[in-house]
C-alpha positions in Angstrom: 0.0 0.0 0.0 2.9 2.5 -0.7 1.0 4.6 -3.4 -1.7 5.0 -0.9 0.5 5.7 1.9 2.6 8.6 -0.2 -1.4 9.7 -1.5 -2.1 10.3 2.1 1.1 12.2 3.0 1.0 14.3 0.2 -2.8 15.3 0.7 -1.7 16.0 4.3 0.9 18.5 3.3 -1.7 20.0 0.6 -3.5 20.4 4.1 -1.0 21.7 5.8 2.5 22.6 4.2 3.4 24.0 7.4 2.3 20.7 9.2 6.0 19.2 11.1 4.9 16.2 11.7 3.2 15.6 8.0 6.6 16.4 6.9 9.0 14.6 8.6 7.3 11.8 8.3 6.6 11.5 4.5 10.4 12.4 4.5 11.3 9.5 6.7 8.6 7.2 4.5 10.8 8.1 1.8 14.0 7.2 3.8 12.9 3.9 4.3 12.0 2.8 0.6 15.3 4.7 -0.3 14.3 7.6 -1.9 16.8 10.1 -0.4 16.5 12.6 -3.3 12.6 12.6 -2.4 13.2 13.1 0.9 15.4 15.9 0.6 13.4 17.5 -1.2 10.2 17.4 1.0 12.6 18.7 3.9 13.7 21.5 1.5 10.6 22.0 0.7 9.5 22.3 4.2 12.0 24.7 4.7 10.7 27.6 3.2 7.6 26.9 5.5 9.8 26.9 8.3 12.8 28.2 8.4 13.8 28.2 11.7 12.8 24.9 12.7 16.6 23.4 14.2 15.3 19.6 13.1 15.1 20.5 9.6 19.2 20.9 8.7 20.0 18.0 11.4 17.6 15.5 9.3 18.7 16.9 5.7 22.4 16.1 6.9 21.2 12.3 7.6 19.4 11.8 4.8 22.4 13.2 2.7 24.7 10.9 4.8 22.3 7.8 4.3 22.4 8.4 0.9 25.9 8.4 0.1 26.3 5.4 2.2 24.1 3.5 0.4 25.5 4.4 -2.6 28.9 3.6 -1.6 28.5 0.5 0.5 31.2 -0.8 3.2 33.0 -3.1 2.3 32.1 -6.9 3.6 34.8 -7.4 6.6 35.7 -11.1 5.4 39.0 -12.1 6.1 41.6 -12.2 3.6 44.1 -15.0 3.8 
């Protein structure tokens, strides 16, 4: 039920665009399937709505940091004999 899940969020932020909690959590929805760049840009989005909410920066610097750890993956810690 993705679609209807992302239908929900976004009609929640057509509701409210200033709405924290609507944000944040279609941002962290997005996290989760790995869409960082969808993410971001609901939190930068949210930002012009907000701009002096302190959360805001701290969650764009963990998405960005997620995503460039899933794009480059550690490396598996196997043993090399």
């Amino acid at each position: 039920m993705v679609p209807e899940a992302e239908y929900a969020f976004h009609q929640a932020i057509s509701l409210c665009p200033e709405s924290p909690d609507a944000n944040f959590r279609l941002a962290q929805f997005y996290v989760e399937l790995g869409r960082y760049d969808d993410a971001l840009a609901v939190l930068e989005d949210f930002t012009k709505h907000d701009r002096y909410n302190p959360r805001i920066p701290d969650f764009i610097a963990t998405v960005r940091k997620l995503k460039q750890q899933s794009n480059n993956p550690a490396p598996d810690n196997k043993l090399v004999p």
